[in-house]
Steps between C-alpha positions, in 0.01 A plus 500: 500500500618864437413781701583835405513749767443884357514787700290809386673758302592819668196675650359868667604575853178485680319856521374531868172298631584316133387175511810294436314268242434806272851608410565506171815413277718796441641567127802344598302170622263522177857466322645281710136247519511472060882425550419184710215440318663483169785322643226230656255452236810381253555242779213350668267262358198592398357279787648722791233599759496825614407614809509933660481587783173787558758817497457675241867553420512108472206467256642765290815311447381186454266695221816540278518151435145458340415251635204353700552508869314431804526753803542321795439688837742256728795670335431805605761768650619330846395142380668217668712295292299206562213684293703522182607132544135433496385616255777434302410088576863516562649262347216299385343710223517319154594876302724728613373823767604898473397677812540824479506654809701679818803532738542351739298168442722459141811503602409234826333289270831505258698458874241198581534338251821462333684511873236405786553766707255787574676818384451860310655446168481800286339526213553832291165678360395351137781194542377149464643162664425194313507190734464187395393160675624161342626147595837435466617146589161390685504853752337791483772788396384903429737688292508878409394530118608835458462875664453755242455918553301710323796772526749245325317412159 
């Protein structure tokens, strides 16, 4: 199974008594979200489920792709990791998963999963991890796929 793990593109401090969900992308993270986007759609397969988190920064870069996508509130801002997992069906999905979604909860699901430990990882705005679950010599084994930024294509 692949799971690829994209952070939203650069997006509008909040204004105050904003409500975090309705920032928007900046110019810079409208750029940056049809970098990624162009970068992704040459590589995933046209069977790649994608699922955005409810902020609106998050559904506007996961627009650039054009492609359907489901908005799923349990990855909100502040998820647990445990939510993207979910609803992921980490690693039992027959296709492959984008979330796109937030820091923190990225970057620990990247730390879960390819080292077992609970940590922050970092995960730069618009970047994408691409994990990927296989079995190598009868045991379970995730490797890192690739991390792409928006800023280097």
């Amino acid at each position: 199974m692949d799971l690829i793990l994209w952070r939203h593109a650069e997006a509008e401090v909040a204004a105050p008594g904003q409500d975090d969900l309705q920032r928007a992308l900046t110019h810079k993270g409208e750029r940056q979200a049809r970098r990624m986007a162009a970068w992704l759609n040459q590589r995933l397969p046209a069977t790649t489920r994608v699922l955005v988190s409810p902020a609106l920064r998050c559904r506007q870069t996961a627009e650039a792709l054009g492609r359907e996508n489901r908005i799923v509130p349990s990855i909100a801002p502040d998820a647990p990791f445990a939510a993207l997992i979910e609803a992921a069906r980490w690693p039992k999905a027959s296709e492959p998963v984008l979330i796109c979604g937030h820091q923190p909860t990225l970057g620990q699901v990247a730390a879960h999963l390819l080292s077992g430990v609970e940590q922050d990882w970092a995960v730069k705005k618009g970047a994408v991890w691409w994990l990927r679950w296989r079995q190598r010599d009868g045991e379970p084994e995730v490797t890192l796929h690739a991390v792409q930024g928006p800023d280097a294509l």
